[in-house]
C-alpha positions as protocol buffer text, in pm:
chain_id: "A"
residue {
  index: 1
  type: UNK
  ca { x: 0 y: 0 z: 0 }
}
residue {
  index: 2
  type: UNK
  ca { x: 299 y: 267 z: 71 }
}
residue {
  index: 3
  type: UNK
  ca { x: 442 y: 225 z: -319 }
}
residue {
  index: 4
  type: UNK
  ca { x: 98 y: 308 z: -387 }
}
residue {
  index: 5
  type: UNK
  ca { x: 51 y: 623 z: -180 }
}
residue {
  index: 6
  type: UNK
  ca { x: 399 y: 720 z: -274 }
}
residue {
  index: 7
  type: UNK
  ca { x: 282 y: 705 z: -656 }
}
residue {
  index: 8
  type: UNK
  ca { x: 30 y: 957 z: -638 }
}
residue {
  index: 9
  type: UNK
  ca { x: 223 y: 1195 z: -380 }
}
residue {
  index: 10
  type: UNK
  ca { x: 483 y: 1157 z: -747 }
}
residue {
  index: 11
  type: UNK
  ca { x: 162 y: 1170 z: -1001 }
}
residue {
  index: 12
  type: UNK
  ca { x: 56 y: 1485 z: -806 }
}
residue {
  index: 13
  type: UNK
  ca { x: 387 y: 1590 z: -751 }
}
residue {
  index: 14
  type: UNK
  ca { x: 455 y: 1609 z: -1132 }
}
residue {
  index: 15
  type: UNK
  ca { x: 155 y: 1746 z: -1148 }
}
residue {
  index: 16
  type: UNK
  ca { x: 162 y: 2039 z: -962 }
}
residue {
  index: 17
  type: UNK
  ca { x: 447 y: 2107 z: -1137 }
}
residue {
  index: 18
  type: UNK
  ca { x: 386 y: 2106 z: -1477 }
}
residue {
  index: 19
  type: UNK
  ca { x: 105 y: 2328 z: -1415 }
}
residue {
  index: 20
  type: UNK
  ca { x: 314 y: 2601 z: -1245 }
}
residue {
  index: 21
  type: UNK
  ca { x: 539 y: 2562 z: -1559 }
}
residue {
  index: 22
  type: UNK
  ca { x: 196 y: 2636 z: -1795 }
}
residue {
  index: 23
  type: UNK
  ca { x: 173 y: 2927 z: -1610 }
}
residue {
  index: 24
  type: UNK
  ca { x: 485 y: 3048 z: -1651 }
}
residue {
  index: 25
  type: UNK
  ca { x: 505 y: 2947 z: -2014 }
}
residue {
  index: 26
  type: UNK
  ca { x: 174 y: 3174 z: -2060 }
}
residue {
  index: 27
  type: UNK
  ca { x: 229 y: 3459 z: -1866 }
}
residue {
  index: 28
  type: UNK
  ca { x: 667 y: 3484 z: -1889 }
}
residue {
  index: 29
  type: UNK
  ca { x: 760 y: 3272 z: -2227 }
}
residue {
  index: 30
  type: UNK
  ca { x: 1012 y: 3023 z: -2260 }
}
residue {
  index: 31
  type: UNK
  ca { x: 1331 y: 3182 z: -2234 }
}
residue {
  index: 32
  type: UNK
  ca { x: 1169 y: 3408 z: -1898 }
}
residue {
  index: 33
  type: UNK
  ca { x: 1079 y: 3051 z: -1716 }
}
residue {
  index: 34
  type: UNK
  ca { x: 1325 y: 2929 z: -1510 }
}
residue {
  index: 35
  type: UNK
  ca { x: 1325 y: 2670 z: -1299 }
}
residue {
  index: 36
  type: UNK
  ca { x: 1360 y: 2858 z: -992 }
}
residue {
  index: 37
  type: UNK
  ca { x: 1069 y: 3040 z: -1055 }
}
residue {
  index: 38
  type: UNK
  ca { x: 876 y: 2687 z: -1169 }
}
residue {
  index: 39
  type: UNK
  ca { x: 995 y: 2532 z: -813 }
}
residue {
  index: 40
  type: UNK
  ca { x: 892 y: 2855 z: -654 }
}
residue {
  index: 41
  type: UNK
  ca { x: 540 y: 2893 z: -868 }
}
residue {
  index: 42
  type: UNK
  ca { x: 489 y: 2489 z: -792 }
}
residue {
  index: 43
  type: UNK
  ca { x: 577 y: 2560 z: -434 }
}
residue {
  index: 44
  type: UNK
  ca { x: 828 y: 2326 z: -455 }
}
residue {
  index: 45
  type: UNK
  ca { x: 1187 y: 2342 z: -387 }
}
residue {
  index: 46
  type: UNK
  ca { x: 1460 y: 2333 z: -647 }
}
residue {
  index: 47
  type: UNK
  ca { x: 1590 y: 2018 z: -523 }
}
residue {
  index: 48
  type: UNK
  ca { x: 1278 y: 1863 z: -571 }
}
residue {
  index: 49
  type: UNK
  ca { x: 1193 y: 1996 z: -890 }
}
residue {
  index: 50
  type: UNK
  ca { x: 1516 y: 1774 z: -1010 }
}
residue {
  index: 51
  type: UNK
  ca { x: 1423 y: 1482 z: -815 }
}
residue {
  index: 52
  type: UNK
  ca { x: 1153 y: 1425 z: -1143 }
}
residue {
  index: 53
  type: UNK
  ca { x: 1285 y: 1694 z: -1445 }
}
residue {
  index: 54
  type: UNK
  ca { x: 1645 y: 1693 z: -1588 }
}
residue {
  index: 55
  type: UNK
  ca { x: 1571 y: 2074 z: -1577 }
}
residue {
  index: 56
  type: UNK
  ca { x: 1355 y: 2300 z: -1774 }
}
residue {
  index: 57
  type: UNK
  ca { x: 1355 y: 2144 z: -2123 }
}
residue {
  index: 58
  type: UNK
  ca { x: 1253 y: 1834 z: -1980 }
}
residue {
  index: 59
  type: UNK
  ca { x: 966 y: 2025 z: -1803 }
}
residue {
  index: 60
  type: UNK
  ca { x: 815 y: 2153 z: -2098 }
}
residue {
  index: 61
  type: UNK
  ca { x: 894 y: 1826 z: -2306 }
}
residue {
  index: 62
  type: UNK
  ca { x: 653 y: 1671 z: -2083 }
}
residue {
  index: 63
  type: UNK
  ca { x: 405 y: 1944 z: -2096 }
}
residue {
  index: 64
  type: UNK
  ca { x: 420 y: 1934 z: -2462 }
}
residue {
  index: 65
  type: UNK
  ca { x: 339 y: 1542 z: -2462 }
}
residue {
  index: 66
  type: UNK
  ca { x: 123 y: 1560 z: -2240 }
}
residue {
  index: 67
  type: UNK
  ca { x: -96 y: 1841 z: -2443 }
}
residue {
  index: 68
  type: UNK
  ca { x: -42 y: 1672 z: -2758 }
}
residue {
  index: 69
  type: UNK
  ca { x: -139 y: 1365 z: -2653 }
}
residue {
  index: 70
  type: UNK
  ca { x: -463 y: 1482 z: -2504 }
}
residue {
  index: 71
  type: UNK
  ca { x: -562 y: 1559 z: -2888 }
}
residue {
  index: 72
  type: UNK
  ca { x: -447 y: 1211 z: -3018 }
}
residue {
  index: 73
  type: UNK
  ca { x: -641 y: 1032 z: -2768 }
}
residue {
  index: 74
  type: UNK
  ca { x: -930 y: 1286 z: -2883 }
}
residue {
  index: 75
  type: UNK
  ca { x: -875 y: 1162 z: -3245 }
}
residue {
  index: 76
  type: UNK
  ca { x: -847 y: 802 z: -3166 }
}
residue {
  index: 77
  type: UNK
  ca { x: -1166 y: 836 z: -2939 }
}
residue {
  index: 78
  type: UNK
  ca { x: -1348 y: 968 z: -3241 }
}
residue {
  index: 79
  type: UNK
  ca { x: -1566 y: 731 z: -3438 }
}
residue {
  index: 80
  type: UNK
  ca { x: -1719 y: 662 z: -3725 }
}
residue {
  index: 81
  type: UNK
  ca { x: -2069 y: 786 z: -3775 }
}
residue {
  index: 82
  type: UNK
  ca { x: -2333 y: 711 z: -4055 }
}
residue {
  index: 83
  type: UNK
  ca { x: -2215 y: 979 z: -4242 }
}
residue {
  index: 84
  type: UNK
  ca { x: -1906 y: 1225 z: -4297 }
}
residue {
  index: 85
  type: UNK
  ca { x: -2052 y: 1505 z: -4146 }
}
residue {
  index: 86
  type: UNK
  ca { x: -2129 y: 1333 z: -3834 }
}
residue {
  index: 87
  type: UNK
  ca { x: -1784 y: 1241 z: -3813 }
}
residue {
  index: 88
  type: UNK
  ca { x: -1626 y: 1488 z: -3836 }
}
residue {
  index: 89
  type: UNK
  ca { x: -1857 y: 1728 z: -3626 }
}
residue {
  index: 90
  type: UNK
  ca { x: -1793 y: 1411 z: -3399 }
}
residue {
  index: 91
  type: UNK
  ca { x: -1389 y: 1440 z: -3404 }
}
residue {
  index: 92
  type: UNK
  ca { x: -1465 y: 1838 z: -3375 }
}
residue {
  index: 93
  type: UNK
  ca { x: -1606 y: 1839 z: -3132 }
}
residue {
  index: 94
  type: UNK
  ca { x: -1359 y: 1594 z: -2921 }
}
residue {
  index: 95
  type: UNK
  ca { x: -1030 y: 1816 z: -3050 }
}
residue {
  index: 96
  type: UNK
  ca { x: -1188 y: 2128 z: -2921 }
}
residue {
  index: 97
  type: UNK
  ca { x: -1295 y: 2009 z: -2568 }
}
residue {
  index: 98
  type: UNK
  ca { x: -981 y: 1821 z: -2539 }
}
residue {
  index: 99
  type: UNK
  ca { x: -781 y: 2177 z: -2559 }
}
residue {
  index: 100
  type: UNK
  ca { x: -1085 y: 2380 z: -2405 }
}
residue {
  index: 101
  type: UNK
  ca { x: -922 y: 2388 z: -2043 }
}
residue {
  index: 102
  type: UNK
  ca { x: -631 y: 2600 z: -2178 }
}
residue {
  index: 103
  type: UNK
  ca { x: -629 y: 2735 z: -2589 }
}
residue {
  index: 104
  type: UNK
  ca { x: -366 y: 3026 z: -2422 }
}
residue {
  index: 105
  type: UNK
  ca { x: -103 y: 2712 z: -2286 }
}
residue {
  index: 106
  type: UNK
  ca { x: -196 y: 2572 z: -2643 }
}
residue {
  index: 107
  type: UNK
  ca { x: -80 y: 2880 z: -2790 }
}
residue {
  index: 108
  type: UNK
  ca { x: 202 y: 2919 z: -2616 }
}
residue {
  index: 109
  type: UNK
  ca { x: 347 y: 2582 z: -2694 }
}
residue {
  index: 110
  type: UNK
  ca { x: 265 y: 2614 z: -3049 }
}
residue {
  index: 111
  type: UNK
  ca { x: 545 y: 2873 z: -3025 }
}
residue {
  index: 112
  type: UNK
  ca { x: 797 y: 2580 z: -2909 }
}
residue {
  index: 113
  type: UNK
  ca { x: 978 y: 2440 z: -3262 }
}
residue {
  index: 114
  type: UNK
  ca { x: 1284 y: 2366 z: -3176 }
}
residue {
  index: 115
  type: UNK
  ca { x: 1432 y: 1991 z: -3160 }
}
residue {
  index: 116
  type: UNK
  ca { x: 1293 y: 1780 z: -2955 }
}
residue {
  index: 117
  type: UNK
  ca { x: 985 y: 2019 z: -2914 }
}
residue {
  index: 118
  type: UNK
  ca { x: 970 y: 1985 z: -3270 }
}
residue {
  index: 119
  type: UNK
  ca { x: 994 y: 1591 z: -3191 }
}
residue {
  index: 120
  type: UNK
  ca { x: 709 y: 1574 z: -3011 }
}
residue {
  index: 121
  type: UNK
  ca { x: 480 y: 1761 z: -3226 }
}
residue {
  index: 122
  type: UNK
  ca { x: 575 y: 1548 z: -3505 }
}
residue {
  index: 123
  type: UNK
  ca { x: 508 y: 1223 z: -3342 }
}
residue {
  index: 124
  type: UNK
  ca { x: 182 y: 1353 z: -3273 }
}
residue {
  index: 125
  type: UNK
  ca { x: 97 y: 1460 z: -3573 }
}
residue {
  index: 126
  type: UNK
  ca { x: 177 y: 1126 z: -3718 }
}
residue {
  index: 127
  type: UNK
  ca { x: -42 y: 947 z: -3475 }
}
residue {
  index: 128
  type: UNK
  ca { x: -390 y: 1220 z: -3547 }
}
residue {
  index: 129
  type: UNK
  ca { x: -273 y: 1134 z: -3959 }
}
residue {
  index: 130
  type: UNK
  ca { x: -301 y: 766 z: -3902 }
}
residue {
  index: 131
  type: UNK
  ca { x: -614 y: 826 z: -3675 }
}
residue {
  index: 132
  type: UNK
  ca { x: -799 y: 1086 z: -3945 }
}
residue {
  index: 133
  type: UNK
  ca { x: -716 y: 861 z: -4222 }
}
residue {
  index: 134
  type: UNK
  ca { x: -899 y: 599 z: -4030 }
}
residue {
  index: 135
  type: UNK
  ca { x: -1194 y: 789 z: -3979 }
}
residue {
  index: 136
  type: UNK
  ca { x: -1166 y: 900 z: -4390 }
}
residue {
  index: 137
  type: UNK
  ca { x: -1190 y: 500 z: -4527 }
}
residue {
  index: 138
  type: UNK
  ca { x: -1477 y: 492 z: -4342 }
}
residue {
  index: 139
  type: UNK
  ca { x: -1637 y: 703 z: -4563 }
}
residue {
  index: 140
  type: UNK
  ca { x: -1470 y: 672 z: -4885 }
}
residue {
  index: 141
  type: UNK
  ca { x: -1733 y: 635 z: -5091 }
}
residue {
  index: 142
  type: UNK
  ca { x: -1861 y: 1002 z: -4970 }
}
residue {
  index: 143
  type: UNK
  ca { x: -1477 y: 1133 z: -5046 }
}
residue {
  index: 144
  type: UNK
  ca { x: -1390 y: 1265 z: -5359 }
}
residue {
  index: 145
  type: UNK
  ca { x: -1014 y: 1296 z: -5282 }
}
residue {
  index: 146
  type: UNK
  ca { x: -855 y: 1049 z: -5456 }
}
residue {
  index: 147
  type: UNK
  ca { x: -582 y: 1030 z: -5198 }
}
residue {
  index: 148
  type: UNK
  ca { x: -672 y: 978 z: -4824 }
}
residue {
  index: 149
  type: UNK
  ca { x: -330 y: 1045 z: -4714 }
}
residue {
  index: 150
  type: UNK
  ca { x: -298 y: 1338 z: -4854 }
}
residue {
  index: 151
  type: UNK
  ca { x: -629 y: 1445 z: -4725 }
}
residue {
  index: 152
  type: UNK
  ca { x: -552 y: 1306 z: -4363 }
}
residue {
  index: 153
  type: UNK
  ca { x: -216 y: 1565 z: -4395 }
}
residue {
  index: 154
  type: UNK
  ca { x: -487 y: 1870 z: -4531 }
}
residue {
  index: 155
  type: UNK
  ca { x: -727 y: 1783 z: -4255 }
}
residue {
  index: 156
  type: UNK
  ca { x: -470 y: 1796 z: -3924 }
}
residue {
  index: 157
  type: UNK
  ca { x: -274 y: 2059 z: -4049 }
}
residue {
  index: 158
  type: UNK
  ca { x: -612 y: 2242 z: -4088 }
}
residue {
  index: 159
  type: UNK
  ca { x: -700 y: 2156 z: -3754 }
}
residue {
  index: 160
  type: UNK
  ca { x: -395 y: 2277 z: -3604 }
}
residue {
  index: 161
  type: UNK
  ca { x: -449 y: 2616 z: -3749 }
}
residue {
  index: 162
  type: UNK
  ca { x: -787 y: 2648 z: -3574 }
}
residue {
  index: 163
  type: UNK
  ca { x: -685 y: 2486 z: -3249 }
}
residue {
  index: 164
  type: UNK
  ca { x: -371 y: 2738 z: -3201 }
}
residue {
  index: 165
  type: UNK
  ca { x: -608 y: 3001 z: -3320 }
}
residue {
  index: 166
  type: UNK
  ca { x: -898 y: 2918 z: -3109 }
}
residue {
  index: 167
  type: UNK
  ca { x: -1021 y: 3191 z: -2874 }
}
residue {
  index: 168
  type: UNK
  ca { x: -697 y: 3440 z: -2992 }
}
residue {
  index: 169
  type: UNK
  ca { x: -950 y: 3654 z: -3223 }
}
residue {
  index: 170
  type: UNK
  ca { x: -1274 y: 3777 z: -3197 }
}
residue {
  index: 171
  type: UNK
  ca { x: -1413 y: 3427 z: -3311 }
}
residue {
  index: 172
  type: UNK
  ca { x: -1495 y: 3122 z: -3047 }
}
residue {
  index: 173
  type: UNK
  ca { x: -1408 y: 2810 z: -3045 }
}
residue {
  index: 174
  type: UNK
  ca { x: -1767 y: 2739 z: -3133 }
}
residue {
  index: 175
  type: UNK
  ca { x: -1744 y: 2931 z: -3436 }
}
residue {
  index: 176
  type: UNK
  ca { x: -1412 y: 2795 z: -3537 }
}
residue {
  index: 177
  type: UNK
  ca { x: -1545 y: 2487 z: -3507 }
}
residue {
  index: 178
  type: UNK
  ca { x: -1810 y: 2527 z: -3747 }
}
residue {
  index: 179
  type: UNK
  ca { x: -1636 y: 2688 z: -4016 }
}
residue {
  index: 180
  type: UNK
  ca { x: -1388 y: 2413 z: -4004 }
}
residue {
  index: 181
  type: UNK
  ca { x: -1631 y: 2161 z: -4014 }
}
residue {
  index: 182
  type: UNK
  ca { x: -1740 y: 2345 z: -4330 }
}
residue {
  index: 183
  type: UNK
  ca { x: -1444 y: 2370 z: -4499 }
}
residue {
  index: 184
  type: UNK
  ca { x: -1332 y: 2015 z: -4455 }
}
residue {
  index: 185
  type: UNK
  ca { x: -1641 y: 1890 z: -4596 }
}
residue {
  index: 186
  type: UNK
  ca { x: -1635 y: 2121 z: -4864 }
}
residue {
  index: 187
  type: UNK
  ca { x: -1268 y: 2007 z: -4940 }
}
residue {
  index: 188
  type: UNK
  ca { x: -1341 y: 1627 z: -4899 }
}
residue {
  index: 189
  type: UNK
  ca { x: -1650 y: 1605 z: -5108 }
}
residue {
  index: 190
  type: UNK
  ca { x: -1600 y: 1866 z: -5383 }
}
residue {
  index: 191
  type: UNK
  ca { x: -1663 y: 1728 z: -5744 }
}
residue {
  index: 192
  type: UNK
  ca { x: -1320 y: 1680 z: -5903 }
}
residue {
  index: 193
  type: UNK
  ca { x: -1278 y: 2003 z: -6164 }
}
residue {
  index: 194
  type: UNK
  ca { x: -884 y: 1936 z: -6234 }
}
């Protein structure tokens, strides 16, 4: 029973810190957070701060996983539907509220492209391709794209655009999320004129 205490006191731990690091990342910027002021914003010490990060890269590595990986699992989670629309609307819908706790930390990391930041993102992205591309066979016989890869790429690169985007303009998430929806089908269904 201890290892199992002492897991969560780590889980929230970890935790607790990673979220005074979104803070900082939001309000300060990368090269502004340090992690004495992420030990002192967790309101933990230093010390401890290293007993579970490397430092600060490996702070915000995590934080960057951890945010991208809430939108994956919102991809995967997304299902097929009786038709196009509804999937889509359906996969939406799950992007949006997966990154509706925090579009300004969203933001912020968006701005993080270097190495393994870049990593990260890229891994991701691979993971929502293989996911949308899914969701696209389902329906092929709705899609007049000839290729579905290419369409997966046009689809989650879209998406990315809105989800940075969302709730930095006068438009809300609601409304981004329509228009997308919109455009999507519009692209994926659109008679063939070439």
């Amino acid at each position: 029973m201890r290892s199992k205490g002492k897991q969560a006191r780590s889980r929230h731990t970890i935790q607790t810190i990673l979220t005074g690091a979104a803070q900082l990342l939001i309000e300060l910027g990368y090269s502004r957070a340090t992690t004495n002021k992420i030990a002192e914003r967790s309101g933990f010490s230093v010390g401890t701060l290293y007993q579970y990060f490397e430092g600060k890269e490996d702070i915000y590595l995590e934080l960057m996983a951890h945010e991208c990986g809430k939108i994956v699992v919102a991809v995967e989670q997304s299902t097929a539907h009786e038709t196009l629309r509804d999937t889509l609307t359906n996969m939406y819908s799950r992007v949006f509220q997966s990154q509706d706790n925090n579009p300004k930390l969203v933001q912020a990391l968006s701005h993080l492209l270097d190495g393994p930041f870049l990593e990260i993102r890229n891994n991701a992205r691979d993971e929502a391709l293989a996911a949308v591309a899914r969701l696209l066979e389902a329906h092929r016989d709705e899609i007049t794209v000839p290729d579905l890869q290419l369409a997966a790429l046009t689809i989650v690169s879209a998406n990315e655009g809105f989800i940075v985007n969302a709730n930095t303009s006068a438009y809300t998430a609601a409304d981004l999320l329509q228009q997308g929806l919109r455009l999507q089908l519009a692209y994926l269904t659109m008679p063939d004129y070439t």
